[in-house]
N, C-alpha and C positions, 0 to 999 in steps of 0.2 A: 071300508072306512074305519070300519071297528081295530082290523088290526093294524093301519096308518097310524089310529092313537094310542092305542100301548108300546107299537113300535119306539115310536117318540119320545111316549113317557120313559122307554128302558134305555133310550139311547140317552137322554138326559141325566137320568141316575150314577150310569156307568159313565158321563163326564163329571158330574160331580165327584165321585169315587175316584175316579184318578185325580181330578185337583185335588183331594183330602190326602192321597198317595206320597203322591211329590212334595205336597207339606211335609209330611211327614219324615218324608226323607231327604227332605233339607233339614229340622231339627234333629236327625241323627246323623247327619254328616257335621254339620257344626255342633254339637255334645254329647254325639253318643262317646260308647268306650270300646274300645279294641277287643276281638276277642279272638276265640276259634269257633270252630263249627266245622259238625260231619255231614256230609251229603247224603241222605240214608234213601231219598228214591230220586229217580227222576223221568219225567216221559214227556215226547213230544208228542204233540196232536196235531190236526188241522181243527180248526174253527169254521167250522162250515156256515155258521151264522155270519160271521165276520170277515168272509172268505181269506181268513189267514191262518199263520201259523204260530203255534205257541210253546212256550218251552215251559213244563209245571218242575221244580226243583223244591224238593223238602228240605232241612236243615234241623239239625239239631243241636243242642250248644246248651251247657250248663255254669248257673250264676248261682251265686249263692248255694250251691247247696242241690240247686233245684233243677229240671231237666225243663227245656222248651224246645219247643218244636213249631218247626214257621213254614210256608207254601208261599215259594217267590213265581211268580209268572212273567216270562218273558215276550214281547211281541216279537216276532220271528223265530228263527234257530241259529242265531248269531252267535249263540252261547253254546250250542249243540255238547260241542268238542269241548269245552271249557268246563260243564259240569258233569264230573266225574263220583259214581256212586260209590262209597268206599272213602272217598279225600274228604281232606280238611283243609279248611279254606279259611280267610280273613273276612268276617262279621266286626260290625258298630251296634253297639244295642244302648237304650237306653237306662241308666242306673235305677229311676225311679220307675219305668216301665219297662222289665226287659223282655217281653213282648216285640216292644218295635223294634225290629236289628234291619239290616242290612246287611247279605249274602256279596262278598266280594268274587266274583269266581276267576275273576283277573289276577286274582292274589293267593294264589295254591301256596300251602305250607309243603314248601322243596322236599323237605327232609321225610315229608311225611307218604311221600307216593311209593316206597318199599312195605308201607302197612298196609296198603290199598286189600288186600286179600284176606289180610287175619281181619278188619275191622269187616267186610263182608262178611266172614263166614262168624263174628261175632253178630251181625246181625240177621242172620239164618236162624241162629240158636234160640236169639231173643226172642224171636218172632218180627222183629219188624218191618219183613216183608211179608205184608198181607196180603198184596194183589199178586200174582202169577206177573201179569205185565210190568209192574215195576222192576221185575227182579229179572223180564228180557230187556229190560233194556237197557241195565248197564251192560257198558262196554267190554267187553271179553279182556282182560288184564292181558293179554296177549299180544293186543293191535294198542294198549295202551302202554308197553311197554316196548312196541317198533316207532311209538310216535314220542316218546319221550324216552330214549335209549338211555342219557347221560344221568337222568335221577336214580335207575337200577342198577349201577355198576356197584 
């Protein structure tokens, strides 16, 4: 019984928290501002509480002057292929929070998938791969360069 009602309590949370989400990302799709942004990890999981599957993609993107860093979670692996560790992608952030952005990974900067390997091993150096797993599971530049032939020429 006991854990019927925490279940409940946490399912109710985690709906409110995504109504608060999609708010949210309706006010930055109508006035956030254009940006860039790097994909510096990313890893799929299964969700065994949720029996699904989720895609975790990091971001990072600087305003002002300043660095931030965001954790977009996707349901499924729809985006699998789409986010690539290394690229740069099209973000909306907002001016006065820029906090809230939005990860476009629909919207690769073309030009930019020849850096894909200097920006990796820039962030080897930095450190900011911390986990071991993050760093298996970008995609080997290799099979992303059989899958996207015409950006490396």
């Amino acid at each position: 019984m006991i854990f019927f009602i925490v279940s409940t309590i946490i399912l109710f949370f985690c709906f409110l928290i995504g109504i608060g989400e999609r708010k949210n990302d309706k006010l930055i799709e109508a006035n956030g501002i254009k940006g860039i942004c790097t994909v510096t990890h990313m890893r799929a999981a299964d969700r065994f509480s949720e029996g699904g599957k989720h895609l975790y993609v990091r971001y990072e993107y600087k305003m002002g002057g300043e660095l931030y860093s965001r954790l977009k979670t996707y349901g499924g692996w729809k985006h699998l292929q789409d986010a690539i560790v290394g690229m740069k992608y099209e973000i909306k952030y907002l001016e006065e929070d820029p906090q809230k952005s939005i990860i476009y990974l629909n919207h690769p900067i073309v030009s930019e998938y020849k850096n894909i390997e200097k920006v990796r091993d820039s962030l080897r150096a930095t450190g900011k791969y911390k986990y071991k797993e993050w760093l298996k599971n970008a995609e080997p530049i290799e099979s992303i360069k059989a899958r996207y032939p015409e950006y490396f020429r």
